[in-house]
mmCIF file of the C-alpha atoms, coordinates in Angstrom:
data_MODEL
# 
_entry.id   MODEL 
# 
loop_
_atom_site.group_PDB 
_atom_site.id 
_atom_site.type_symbol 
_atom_site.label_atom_id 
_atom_site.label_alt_id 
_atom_site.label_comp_id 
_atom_site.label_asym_id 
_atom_site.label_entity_id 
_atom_site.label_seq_id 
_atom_site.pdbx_PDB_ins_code 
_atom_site.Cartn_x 
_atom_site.Cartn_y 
_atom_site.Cartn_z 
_atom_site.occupancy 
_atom_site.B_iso_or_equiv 
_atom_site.pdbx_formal_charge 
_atom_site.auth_seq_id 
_atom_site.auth_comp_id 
_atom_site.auth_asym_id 
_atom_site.auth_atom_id 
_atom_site.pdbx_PDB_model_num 
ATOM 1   C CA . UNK A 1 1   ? -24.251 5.138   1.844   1.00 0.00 ? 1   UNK A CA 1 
ATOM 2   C CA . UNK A 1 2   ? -23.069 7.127   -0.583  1.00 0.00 ? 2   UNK A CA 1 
ATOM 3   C CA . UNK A 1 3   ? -19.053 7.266   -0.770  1.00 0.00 ? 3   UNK A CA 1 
ATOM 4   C CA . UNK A 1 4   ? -16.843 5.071   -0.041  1.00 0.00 ? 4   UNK A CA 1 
ATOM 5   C CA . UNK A 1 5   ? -15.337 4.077   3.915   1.00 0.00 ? 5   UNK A CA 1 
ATOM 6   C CA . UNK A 1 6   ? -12.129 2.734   4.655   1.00 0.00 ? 6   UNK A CA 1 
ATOM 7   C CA . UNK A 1 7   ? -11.360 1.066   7.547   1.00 0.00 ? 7   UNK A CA 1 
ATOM 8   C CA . UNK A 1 8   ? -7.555  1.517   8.205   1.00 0.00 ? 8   UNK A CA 1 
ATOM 9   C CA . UNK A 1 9   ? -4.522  2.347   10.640  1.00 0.00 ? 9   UNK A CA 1 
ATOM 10  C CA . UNK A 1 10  ? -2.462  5.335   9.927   1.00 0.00 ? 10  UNK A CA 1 
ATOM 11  C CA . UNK A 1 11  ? 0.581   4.633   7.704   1.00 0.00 ? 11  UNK A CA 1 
ATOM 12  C CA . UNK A 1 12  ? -0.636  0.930   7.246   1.00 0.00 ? 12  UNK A CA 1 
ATOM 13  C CA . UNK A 1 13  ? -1.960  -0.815  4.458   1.00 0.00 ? 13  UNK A CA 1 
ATOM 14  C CA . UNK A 1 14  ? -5.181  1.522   4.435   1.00 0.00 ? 14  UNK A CA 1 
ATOM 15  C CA . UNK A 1 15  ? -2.999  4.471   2.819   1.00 0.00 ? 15  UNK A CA 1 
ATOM 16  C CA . UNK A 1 16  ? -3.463  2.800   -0.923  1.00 0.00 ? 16  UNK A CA 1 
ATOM 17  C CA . UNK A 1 17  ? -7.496  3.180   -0.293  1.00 0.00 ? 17  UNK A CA 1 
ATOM 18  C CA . UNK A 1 18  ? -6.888  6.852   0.327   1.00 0.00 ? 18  UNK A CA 1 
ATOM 19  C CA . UNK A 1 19  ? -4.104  7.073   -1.915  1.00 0.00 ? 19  UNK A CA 1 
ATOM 20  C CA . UNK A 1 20  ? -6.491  6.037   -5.422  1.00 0.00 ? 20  UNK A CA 1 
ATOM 21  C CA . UNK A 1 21  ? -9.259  7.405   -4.342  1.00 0.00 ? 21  UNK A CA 1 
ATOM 22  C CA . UNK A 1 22  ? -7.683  10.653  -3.635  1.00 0.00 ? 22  UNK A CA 1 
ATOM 23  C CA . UNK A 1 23  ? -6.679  10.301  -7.276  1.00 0.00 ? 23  UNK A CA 1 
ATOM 24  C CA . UNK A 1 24  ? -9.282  9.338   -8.296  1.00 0.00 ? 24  UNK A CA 1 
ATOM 25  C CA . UNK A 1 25  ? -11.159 12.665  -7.237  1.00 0.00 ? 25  UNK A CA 1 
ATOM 26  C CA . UNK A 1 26  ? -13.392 10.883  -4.446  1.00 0.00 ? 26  UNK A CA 1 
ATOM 27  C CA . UNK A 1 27  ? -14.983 12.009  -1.716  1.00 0.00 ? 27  UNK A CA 1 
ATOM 28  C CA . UNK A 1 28  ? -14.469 8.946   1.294   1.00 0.00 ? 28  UNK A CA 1 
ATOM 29  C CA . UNK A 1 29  ? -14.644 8.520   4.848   1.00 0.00 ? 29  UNK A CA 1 
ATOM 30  C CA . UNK A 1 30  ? -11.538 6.635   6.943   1.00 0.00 ? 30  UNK A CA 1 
ATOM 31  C CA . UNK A 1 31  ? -11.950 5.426   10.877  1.00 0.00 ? 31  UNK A CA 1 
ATOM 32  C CA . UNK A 1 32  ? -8.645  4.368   12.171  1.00 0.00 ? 32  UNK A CA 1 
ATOM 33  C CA . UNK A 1 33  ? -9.342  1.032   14.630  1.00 0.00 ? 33  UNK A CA 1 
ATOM 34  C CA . UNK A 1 34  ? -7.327  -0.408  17.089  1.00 0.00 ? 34  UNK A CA 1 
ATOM 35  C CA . UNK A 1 35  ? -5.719  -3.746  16.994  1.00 0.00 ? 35  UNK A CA 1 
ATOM 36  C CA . UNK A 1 36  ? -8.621  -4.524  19.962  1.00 0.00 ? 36  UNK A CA 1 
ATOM 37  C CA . UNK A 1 37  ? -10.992 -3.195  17.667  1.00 0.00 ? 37  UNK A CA 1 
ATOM 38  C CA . UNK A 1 38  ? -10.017 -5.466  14.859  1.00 0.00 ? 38  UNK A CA 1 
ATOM 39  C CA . UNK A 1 39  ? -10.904 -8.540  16.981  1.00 0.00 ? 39  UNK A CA 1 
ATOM 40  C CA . UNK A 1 40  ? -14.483 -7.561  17.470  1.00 0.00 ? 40  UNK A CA 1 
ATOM 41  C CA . UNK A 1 41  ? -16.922 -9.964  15.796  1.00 0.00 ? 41  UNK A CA 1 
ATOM 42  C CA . UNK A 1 42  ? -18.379 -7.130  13.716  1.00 0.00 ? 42  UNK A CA 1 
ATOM 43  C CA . UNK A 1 43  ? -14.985 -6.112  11.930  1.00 0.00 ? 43  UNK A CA 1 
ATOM 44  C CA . UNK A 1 44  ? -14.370 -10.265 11.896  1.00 0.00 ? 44  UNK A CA 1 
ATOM 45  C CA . UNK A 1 45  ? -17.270 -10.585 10.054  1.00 0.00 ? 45  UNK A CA 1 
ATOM 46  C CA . UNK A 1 46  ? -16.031 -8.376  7.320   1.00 0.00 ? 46  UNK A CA 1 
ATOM 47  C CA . UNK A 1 47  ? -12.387 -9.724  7.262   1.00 0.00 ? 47  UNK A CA 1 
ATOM 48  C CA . UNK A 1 48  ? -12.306 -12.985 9.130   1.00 0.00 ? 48  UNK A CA 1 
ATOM 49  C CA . UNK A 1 49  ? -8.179  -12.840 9.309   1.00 0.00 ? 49  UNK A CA 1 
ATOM 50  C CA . UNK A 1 50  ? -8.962  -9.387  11.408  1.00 0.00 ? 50  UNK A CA 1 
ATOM 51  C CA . UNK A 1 51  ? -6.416  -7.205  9.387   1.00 0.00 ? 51  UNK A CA 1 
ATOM 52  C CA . UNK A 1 52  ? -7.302  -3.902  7.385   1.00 0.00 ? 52  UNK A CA 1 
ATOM 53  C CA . UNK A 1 53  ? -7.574  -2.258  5.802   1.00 0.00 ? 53  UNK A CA 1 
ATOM 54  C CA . UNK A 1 54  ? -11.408 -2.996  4.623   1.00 0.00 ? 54  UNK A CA 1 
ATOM 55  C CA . UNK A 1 55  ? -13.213 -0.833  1.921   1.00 0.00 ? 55  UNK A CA 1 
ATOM 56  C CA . UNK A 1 56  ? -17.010 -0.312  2.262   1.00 0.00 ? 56  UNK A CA 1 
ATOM 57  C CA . UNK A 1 57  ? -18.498 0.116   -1.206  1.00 0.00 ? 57  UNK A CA 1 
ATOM 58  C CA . UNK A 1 58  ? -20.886 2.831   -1.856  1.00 0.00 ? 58  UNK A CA 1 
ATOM 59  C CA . UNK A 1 59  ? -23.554 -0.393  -1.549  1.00 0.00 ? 59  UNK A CA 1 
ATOM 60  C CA . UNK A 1 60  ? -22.375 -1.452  1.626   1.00 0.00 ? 60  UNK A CA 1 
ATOM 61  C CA . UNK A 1 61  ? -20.342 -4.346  0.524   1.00 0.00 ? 61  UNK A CA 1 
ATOM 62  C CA . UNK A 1 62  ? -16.794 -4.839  1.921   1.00 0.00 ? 62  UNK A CA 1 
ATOM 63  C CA . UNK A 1 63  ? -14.000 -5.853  0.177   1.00 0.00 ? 63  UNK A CA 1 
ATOM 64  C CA . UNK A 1 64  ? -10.524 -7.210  2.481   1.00 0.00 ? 64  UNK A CA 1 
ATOM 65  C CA . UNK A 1 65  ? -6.889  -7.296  0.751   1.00 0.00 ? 65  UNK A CA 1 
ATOM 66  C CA . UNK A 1 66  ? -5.348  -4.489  -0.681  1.00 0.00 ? 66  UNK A CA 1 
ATOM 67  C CA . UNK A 1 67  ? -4.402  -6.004  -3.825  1.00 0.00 ? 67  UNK A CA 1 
ATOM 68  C CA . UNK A 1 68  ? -8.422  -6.814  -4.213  1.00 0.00 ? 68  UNK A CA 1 
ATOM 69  C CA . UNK A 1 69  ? -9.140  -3.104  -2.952  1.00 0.00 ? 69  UNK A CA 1 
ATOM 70  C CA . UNK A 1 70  ? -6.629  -2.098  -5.524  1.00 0.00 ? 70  UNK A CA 1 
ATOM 71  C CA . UNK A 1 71  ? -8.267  -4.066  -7.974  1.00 0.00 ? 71  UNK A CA 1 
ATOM 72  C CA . UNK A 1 72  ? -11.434 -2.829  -7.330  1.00 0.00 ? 72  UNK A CA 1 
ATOM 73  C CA . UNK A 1 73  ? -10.571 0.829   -7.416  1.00 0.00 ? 73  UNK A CA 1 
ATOM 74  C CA . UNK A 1 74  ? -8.874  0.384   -10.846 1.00 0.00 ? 74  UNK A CA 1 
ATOM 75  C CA . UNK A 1 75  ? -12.047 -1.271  -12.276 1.00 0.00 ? 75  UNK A CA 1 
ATOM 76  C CA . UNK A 1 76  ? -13.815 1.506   -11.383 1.00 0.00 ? 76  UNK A CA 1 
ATOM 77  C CA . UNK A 1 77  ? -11.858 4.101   -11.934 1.00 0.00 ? 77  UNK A CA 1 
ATOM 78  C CA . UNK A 1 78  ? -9.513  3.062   -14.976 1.00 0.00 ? 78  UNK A CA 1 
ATOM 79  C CA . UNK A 1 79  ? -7.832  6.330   -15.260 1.00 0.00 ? 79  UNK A CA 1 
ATOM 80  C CA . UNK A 1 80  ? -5.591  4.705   -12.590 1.00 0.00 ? 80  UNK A CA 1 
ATOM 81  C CA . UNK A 1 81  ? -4.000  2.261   -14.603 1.00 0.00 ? 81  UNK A CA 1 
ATOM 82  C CA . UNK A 1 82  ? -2.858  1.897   -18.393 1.00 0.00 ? 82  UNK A CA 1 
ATOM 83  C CA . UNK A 1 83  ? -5.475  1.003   -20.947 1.00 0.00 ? 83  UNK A CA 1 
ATOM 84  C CA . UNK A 1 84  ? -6.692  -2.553  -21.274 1.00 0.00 ? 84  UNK A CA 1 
ATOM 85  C CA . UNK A 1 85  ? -5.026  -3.764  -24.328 1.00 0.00 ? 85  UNK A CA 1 
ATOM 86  C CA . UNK A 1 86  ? -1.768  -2.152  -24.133 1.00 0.00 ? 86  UNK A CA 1 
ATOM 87  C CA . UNK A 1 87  ? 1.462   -3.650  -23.167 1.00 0.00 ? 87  UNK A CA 1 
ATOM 88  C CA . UNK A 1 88  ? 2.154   -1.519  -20.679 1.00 0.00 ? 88  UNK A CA 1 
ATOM 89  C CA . UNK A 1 89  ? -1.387  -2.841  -18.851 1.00 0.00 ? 89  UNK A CA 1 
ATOM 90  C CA . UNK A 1 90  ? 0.616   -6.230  -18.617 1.00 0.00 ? 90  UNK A CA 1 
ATOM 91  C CA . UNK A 1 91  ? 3.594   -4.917  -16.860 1.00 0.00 ? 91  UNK A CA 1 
ATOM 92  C CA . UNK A 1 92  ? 0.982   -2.858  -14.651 1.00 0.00 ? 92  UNK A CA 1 
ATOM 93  C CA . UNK A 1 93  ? -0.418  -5.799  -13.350 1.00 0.00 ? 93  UNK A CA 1 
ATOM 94  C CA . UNK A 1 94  ? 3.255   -7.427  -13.173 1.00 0.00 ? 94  UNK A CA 1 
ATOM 95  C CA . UNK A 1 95  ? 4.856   -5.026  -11.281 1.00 0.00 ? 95  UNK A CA 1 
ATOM 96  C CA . UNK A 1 96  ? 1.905   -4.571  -9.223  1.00 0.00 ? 96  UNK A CA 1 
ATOM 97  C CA . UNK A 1 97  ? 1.727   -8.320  -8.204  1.00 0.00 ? 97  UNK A CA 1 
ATOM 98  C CA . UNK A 1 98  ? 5.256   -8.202  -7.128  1.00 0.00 ? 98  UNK A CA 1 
ATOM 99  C CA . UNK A 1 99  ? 4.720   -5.586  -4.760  1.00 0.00 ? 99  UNK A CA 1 
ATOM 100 C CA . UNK A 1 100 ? 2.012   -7.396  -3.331  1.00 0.00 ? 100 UNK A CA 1 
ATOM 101 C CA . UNK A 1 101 ? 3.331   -11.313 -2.937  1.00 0.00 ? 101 UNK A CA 1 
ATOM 102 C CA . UNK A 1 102 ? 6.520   -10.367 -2.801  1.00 0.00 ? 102 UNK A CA 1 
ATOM 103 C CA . UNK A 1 103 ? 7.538   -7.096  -0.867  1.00 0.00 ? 103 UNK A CA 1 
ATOM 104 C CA . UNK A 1 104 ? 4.846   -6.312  1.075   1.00 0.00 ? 104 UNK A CA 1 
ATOM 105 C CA . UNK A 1 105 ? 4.651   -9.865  3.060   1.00 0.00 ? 105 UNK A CA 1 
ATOM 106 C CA . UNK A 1 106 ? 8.512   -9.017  3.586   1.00 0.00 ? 106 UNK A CA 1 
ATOM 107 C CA . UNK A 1 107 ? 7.811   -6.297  5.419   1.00 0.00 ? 107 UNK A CA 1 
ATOM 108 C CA . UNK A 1 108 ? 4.976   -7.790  7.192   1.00 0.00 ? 108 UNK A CA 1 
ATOM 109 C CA . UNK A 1 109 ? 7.837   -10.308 8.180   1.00 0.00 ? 109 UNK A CA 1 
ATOM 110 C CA . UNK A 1 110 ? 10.117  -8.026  8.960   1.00 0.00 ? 110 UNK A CA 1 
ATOM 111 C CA . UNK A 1 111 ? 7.553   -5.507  11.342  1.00 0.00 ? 111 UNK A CA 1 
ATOM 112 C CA . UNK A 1 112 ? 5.358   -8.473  12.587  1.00 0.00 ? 112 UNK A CA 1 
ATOM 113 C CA . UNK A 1 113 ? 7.961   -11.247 13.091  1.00 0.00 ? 113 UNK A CA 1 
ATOM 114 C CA . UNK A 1 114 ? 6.670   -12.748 15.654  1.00 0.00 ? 114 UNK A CA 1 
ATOM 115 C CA . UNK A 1 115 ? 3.229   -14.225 13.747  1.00 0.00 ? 115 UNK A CA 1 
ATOM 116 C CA . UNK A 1 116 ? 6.891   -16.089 11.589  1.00 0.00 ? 116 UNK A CA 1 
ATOM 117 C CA . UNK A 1 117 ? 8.754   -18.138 14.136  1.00 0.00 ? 117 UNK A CA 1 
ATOM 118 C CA . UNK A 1 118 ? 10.251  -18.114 17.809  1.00 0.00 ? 118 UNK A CA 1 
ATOM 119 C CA . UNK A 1 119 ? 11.996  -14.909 18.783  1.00 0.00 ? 119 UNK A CA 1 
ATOM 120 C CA . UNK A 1 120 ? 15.544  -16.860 18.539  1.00 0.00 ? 120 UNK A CA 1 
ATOM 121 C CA . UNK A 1 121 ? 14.792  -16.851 14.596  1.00 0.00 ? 121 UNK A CA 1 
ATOM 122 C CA . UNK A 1 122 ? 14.012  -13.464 14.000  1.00 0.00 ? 122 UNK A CA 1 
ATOM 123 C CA . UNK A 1 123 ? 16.852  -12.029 13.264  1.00 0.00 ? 123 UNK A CA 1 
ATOM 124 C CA . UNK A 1 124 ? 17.195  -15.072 10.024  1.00 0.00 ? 124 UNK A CA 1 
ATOM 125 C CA . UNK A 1 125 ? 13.667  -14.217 9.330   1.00 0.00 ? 125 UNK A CA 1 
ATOM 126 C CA . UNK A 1 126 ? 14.406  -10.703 9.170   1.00 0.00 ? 126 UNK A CA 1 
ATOM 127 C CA . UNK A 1 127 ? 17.534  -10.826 6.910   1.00 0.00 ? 127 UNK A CA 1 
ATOM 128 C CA . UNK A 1 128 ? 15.837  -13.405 4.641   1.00 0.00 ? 128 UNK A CA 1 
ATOM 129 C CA . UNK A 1 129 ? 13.083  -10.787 3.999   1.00 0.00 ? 129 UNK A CA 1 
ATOM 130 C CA . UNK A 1 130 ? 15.531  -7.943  2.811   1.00 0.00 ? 130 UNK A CA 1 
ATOM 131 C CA . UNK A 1 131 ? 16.983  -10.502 0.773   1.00 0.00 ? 131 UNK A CA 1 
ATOM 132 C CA . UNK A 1 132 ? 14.197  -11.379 -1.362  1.00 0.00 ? 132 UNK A CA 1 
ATOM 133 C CA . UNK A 1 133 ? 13.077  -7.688  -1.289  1.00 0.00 ? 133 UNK A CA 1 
ATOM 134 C CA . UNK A 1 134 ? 16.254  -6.643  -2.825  1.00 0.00 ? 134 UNK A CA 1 
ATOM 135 C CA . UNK A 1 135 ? 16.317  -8.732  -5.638  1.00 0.00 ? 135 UNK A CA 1 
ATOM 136 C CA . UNK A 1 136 ? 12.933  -6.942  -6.193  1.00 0.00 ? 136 UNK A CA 1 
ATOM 137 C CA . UNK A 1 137 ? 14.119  -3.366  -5.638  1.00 0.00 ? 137 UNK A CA 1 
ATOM 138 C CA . UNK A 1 138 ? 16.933  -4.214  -8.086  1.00 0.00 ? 138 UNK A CA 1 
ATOM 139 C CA . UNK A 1 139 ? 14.459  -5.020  -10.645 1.00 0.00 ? 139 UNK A CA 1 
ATOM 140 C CA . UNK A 1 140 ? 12.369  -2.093  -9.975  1.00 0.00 ? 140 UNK A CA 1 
ATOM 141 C CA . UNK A 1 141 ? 15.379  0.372   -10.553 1.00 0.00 ? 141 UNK A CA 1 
ATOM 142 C CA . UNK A 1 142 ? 15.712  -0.927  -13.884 1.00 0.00 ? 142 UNK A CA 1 
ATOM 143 C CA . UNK A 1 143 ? 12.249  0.004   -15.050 1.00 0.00 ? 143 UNK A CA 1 
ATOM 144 C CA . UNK A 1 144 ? 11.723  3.264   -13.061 1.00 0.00 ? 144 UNK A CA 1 
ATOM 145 C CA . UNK A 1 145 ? 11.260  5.497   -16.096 1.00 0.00 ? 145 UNK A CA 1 
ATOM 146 C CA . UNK A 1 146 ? 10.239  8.272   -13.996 1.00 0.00 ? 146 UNK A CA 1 
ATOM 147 C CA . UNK A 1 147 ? 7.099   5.585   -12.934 1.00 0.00 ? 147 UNK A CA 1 
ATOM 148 C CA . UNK A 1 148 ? 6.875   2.130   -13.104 1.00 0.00 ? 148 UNK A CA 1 
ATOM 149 C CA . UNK A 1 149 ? 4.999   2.200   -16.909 1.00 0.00 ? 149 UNK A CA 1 
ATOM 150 C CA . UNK A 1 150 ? 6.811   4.917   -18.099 1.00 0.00 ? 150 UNK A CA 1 
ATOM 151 C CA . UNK A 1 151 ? 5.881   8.971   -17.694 1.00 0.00 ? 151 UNK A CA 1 
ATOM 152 C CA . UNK A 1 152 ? 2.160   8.277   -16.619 1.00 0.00 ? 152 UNK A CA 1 
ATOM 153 C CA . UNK A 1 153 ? 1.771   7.372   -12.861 1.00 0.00 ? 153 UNK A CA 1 
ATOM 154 C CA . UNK A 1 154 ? -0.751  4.642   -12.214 1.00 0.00 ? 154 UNK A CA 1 
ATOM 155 C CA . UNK A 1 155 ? -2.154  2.856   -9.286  1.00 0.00 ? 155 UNK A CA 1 
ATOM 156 C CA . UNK A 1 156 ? 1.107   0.988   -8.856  1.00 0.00 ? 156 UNK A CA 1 
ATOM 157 C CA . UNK A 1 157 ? 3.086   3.603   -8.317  1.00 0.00 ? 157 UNK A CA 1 
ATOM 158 C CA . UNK A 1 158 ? 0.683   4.873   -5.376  1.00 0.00 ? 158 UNK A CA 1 
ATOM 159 C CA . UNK A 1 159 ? 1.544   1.335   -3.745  1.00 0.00 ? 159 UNK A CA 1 
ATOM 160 C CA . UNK A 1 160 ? 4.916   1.266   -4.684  1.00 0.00 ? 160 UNK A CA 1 
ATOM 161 C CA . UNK A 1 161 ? 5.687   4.257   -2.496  1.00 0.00 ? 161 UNK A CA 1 
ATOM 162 C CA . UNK A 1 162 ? 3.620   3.256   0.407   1.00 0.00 ? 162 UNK A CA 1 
ATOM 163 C CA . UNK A 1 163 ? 5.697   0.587   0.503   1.00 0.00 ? 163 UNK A CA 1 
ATOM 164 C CA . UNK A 1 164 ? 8.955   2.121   0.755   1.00 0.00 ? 164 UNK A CA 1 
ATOM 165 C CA . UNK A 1 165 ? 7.482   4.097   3.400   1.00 0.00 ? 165 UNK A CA 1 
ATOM 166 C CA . UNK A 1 166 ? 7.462   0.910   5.543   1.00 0.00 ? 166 UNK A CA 1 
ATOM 167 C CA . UNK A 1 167 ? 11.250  0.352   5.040   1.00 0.00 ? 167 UNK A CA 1 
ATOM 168 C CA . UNK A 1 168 ? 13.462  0.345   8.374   1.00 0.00 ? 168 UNK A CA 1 
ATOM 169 C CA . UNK A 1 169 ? 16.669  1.285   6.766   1.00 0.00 ? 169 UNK A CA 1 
ATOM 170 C CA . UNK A 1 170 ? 15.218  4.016   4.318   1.00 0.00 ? 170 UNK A CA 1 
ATOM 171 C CA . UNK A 1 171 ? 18.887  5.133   3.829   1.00 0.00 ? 171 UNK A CA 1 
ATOM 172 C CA . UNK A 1 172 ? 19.866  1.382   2.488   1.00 0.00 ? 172 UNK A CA 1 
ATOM 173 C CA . UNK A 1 173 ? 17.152  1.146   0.269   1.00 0.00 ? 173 UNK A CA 1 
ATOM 174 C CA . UNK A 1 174 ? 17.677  3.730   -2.013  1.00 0.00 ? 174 UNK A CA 1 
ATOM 175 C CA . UNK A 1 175 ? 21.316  3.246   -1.818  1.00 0.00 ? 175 UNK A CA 1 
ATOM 176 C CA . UNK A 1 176 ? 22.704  2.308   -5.482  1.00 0.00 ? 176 UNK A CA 1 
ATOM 177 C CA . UNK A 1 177 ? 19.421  3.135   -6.516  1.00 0.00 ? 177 UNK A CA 1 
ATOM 178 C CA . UNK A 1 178 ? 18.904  6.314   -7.592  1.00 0.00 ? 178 UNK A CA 1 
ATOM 179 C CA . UNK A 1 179 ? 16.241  6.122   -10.096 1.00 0.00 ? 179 UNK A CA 1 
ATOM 180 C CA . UNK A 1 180 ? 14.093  4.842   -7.043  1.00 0.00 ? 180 UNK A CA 1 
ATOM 181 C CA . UNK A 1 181 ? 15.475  7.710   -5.020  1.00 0.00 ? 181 UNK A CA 1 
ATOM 182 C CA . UNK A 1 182 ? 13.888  10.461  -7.489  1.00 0.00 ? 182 UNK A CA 1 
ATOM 183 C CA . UNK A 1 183 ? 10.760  8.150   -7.633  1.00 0.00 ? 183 UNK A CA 1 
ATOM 184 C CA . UNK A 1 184 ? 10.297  8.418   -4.102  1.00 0.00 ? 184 UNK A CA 1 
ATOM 185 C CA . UNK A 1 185 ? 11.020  12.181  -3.849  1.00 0.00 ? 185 UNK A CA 1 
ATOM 186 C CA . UNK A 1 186 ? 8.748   12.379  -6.863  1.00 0.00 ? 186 UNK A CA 1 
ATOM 187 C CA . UNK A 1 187 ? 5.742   10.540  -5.252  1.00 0.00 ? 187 UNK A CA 1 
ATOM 188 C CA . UNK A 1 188 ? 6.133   12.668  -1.837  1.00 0.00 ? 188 UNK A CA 1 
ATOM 189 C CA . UNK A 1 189 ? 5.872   15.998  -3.301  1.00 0.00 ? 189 UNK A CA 1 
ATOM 190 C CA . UNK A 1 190 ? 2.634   14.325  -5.362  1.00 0.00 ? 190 UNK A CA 1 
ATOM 191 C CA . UNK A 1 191 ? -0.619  16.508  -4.078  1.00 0.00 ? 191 UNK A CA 1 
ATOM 192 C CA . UNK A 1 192 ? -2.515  13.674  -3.745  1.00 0.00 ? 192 UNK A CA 1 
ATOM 193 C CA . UNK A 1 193 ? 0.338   11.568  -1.428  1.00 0.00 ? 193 UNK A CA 1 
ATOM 194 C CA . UNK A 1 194 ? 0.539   15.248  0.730   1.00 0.00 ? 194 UNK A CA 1 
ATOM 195 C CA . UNK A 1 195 ? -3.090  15.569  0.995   1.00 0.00 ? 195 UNK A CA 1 
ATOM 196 C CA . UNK A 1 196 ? -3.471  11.963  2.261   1.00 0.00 ? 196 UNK A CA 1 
ATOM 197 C CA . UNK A 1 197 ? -0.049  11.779  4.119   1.00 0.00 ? 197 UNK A CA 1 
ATOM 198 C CA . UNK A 1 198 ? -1.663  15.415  6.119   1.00 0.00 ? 198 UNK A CA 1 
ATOM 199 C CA . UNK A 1 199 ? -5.089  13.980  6.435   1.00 0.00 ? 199 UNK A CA 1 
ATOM 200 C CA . UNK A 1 200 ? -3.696  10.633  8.426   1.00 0.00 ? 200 UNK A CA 1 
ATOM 201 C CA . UNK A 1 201 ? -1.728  12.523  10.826  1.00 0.00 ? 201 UNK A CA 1 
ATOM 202 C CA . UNK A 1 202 ? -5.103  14.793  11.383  1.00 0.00 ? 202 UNK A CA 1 
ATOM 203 C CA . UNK A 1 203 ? -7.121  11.848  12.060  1.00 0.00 ? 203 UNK A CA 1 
ATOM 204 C CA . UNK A 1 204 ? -4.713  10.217  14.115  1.00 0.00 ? 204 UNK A CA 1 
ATOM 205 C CA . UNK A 1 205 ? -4.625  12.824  16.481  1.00 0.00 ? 205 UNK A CA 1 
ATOM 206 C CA . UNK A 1 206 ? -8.420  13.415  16.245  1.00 0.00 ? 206 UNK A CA 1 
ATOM 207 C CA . UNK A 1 207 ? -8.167  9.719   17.438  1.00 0.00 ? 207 UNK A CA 1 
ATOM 208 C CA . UNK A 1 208 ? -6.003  9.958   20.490  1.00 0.00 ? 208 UNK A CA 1 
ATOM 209 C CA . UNK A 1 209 ? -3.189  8.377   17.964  1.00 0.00 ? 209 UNK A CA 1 
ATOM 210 C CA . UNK A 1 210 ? -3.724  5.278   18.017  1.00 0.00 ? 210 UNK A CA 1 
# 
């Protein structure tokens, strides 16, 4: 193999694969799976929790989490993030572990809140979620300058707005925010976010849409 494959669901956590590599110039393959799909003992035995997205190295080696696939991409590719050394390469890798521990697994909360507690609590679980996200949104308007490090987009940008994308109450969440309101606007009219946001509806409805 020589390109990279990621195994993904359209609009899920898979979009950050395509989104770096995309920037990064690449040429990659995506299959979109079913929830079945991902219980198979062949995708288990590349991500034993059964959630994507996965990303096949050009070896063949697999690599689970998108904050490792992240990672990855950005040692590989450093063009995607500040240079080592700098102080903007610490708050990179800041402001990129928020998004990951903090609001991403509130939205997985929020859309899968039933892997959380009984159905009676969901609504608590639910509220608690936006909670701690908007404590983090509030930060994140503070340092929006247009990007998160300043006039150069980097890889945690890309991640930044597929998380918003995930947001039920889009309306709310840039509310009192406007610097994250222009970022978003910003990172939808970016080529590479249209090419990939385009190329996932294709393949979804090559795939039956699933």
């Amino acid at each position: 193999m020589s390109q990279y494959k990621i195994i993904g669901r359209a609009g899920a956590g898979s979009l950050i694969a395509e989104f770096l590599l995309e920037e990064a110039g690449q040429d990659y393959s995506i299959s979109f799976i079913s929830a079945e799909e991902a219980k198979s003992p062949e995708f288990l035995a590349m991500n034993p929790l059964g959630k994507i997205p996965v990303l096949i190295r050009p070896d063949g080696g697999a690599i689970s989490e998108t904050l490792a696939i992240t990672t990855h991409l950005i040692e590989v590719f450093p063009e995607l993030a500040p240079a080592q050394g700098s102080p903007a390469r610490d708050r990179f890798w800041q402001y990129l572990a928020m998004l990951a521990t903090c609001i991403y697994p509130a939205y997985h909360r929020q859309h899968h809140s039933y892997y959380y507690a009984p159905k009676e609590m969901h609504d608590d679980l639910r509220a608690r979620a936006r909670a701690e996200q908007a404590t983090a949104y509030d930060y994140i308007e503070t340092v929006l300058n247009p990007f998160l490090c300043g006039e150069d987009i980097t890889a945690a940008d890309f991640y930044l707005y597929m998380l918003t994308r995930w947001d039920l109450d889009r309306d709310r969440l840039v509310r009192d925010r406007p610097a994250l309101a222009a970022f978003i606007r910003t990172m939808r009219a970016h080529p590479t976010v249209d090419t990939v946001i385009a190329r996932q509806k294709a393949t979804s409805l090559a795939a039956g849409g699933k």
